[in-house]
C-alpha positions in Angstrom: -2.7 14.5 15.8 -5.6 14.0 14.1 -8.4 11.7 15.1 -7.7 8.0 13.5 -11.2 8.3 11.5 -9.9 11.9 10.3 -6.5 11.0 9.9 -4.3 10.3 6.8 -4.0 6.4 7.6 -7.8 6.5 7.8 -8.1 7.9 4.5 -6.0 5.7 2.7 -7.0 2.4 4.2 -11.0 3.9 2.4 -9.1 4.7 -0.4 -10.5 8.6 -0.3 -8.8 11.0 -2.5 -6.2 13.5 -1.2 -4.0 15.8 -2.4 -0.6 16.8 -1.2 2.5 18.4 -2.2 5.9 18.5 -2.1 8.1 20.8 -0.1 12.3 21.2 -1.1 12.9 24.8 0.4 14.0 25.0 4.0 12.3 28.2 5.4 9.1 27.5 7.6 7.0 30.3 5.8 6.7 27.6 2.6 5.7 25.4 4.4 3.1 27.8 6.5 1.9 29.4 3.3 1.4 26.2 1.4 -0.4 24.5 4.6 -2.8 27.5 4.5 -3.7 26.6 0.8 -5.5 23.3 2.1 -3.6 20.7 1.1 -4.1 17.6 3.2 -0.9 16.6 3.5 2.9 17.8 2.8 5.9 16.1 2.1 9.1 17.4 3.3 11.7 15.8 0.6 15.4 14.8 2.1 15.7 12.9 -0.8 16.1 15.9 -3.6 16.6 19.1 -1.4 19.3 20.7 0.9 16.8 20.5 3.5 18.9 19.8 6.8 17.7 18.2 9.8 17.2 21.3 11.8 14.8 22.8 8.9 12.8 19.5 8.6 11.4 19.5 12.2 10.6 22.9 12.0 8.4 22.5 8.5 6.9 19.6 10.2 6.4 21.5 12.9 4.4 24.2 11.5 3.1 21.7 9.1 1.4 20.1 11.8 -0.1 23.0 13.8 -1.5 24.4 10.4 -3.6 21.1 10.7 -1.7 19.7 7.6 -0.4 15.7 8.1 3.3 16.2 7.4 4.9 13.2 5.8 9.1 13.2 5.4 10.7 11.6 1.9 14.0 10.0 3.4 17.2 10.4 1.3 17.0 6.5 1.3 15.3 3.1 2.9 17.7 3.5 6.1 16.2 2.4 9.2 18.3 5.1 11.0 16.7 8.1 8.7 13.5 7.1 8.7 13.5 6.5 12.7 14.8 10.6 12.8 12.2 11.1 10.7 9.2 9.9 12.8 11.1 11.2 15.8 10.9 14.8 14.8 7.2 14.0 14.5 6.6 13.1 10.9 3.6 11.3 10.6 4.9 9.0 8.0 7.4 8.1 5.7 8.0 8.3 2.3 10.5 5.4 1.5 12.1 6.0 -1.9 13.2 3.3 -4.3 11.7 0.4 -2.9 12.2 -2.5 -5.4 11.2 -5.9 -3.5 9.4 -7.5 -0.8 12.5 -7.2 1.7 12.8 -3.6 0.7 9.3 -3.0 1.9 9.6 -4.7 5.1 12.7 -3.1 5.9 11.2 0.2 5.6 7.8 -0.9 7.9 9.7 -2.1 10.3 11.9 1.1 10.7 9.0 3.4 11.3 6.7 1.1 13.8 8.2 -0.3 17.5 8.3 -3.6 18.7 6.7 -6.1 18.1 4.9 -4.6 15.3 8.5 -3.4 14.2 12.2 -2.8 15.2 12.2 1.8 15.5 14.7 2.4 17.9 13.0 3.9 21.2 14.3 7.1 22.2 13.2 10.7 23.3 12.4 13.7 21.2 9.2 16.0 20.0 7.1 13.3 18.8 7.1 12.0 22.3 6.5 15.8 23.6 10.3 15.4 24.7 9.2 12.8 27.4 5.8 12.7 28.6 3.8 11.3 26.0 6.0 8.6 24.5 3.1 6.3 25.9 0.6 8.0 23.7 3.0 8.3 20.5 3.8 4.5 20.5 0.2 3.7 20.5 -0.4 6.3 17.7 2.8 5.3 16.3 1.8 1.5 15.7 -2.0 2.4 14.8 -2.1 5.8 12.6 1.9 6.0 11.3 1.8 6.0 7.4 4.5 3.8 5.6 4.5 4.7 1.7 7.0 3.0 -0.8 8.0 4.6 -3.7 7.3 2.7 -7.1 10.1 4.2 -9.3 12.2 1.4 -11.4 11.3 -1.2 -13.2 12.6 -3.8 -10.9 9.9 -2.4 -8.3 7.3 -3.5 -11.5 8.6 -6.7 -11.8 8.0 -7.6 -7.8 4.4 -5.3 -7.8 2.5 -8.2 -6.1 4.7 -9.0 -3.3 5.3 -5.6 -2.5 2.0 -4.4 -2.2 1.0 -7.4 -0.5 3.8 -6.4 3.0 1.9 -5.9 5.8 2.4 -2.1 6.7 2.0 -0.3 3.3 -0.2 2.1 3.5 0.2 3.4 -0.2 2.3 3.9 -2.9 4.3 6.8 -5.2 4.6 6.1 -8.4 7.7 7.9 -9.2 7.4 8.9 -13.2 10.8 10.5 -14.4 12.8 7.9 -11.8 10.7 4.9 -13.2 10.8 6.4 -17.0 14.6 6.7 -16.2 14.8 2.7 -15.3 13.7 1.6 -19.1 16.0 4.1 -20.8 13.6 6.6 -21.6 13.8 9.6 -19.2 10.7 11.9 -19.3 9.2 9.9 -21.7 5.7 9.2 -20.5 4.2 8.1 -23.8 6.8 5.4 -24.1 4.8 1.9 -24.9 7.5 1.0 -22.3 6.6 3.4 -19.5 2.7 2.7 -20.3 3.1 -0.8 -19.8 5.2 -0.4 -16.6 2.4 2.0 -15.6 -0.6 -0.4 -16.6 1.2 -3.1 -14.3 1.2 -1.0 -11.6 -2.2 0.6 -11.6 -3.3 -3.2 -11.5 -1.6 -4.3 -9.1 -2.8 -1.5 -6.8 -6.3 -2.8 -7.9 -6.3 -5.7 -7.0 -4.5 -5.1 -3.4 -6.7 -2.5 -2.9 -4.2 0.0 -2.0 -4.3 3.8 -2.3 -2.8 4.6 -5.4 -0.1 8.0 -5.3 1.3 9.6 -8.3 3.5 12.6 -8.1 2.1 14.9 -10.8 5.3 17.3 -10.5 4.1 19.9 -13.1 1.5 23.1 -11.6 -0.9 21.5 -13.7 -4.1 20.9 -12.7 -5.8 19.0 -15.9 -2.8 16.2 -15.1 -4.0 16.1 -11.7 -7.6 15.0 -13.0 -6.4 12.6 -15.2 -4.6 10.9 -12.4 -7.9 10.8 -10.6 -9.8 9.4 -13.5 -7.3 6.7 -13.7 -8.4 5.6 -10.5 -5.4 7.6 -8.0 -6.8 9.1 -4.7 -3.5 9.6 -3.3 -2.1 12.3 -5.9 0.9 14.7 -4.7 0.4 17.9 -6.5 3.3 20.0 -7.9 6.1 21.3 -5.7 6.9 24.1 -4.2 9.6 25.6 -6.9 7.6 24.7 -9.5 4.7 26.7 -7.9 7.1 29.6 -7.7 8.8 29.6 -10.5 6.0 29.2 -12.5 4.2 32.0 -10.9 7.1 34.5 -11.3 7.8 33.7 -15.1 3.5 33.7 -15.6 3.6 37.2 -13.9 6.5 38.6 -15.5 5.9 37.4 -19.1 2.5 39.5 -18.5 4.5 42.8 -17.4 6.6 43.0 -20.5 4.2 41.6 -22.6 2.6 45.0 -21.6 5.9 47.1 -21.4 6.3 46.2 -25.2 3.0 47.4 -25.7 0.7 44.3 -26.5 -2.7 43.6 -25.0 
């Protein structure tokens, strides 16, 4: 674990800039290579991947000694999911689709104990399988990271009391599930997407909450267009995205050259 005025929570309390990814393939190497690259943080997604539970605690595992903050996407705002989660040792949570106050809470309370909470107490490797539950719970209710995914328009429409829960550390924007919500998938220029997105970036203003925004594409002028519009916590790309683009870059280049152009 990180020291609390080094760790994640730290950093988005001050509202400092960091940059993470996104992890959807099981094997511990992606997760070991892309650690490596100096990311701050990494999310493993059980939302959008055939991740299983086995795989997830070992990417966070490896996450973690790579001295990487590893953060889990649950499939959905269960209580049960999320406490797995944080029990494999996930230093926080990212809750998807959370559209209201009471969706907020519910997902704050699920990753801290009582009384700050209601996580189910139990055993496993966040507690070192036993000896230092003492220390986790007090790490647990101080340093854990609760982030809530901003992704329909409903979740516009009740901005202000959600950022306002008690717990939220940050928030996603989630573009192509949020774009999806006005009936305009992938449409980012949409006046109706803009707006959405202009209500939200205030909102996060004025509750002086870290502002996260998925840029899914490997590219890095998006990124910085984020950060001018006032985002410090910004999840860069994805790890099939990084390969895929990679592979086609590369190979486009070898033929290009097999066929004899410059």
């Amino acid at each position: 674990m990180n020291s609390p005025g080094d760790s994640l929570k730290s950093k988005l309390k001050n509202r400092e800039l960091t940059l993470g990814s996104w992890i959807t393939l099981g094997h511990p190497c992606i997760a070991e290579i892309m650690a490596a690259a100096g990311f701050d943080w990494l999310t493993v997604d059980m939302e959008h991947s055939a991740i299983s539970t086995d795989q997830a605690q070992q990417l966070i595992q490896v996450i973690e000694l790579s001295g990487c903050e590893p953060l889990v996407r649950v499939g959905k705002n269960d209580a049960k999911l999320i406490g797995k989660a944080m029990d494999m040792g996930a230093h926080g949570v990212v809750v998807p689709m959370v559209n209201s106050r009471s969706d907020a809470e519910r997902a704050v309370a699920a990753v801290k104990y009582p009384p700050l909470g209601s996580r189910g107490v139990g055993i496993a490797r966040a507690h070192s399988y036993g000896p230092s539950f003492e220390k986790h719970l007090a790490w647990n209710n101080a340093e854990s990271v609760v982030v809530v995914q901003i992704e329909h328009i409903d979740a516009v429409k009740n901005i202000d009391e959600i950022l306002s829960v008690e717990g939220v550390d940050a928030f996603f924007v989630g573009p192509y599930d949020l774009s999806g919500s006005i009936g305009a998938p992938g449409q980012f220029d949409h006046p109706a997407f803009r707006e959405a997105l202009g209500a939200i970036e205030r909102a996060g203003k004025m509750h002086g909450i870290s502002a996260g925004y998925h840029v899914v594409p490997a590219d890095r002028e998006l990124v910085t267009d984020r950060m001018v519009n006032g985002y410090t916590f910004i999840a860069f790309s994805v790890d099939i995205i990084f390969l895929g683009d990679t592979c086609r870059k590369g190979l486009a280049g070898v033929k290009e050259y097999m066929s004899g152009g410059n």
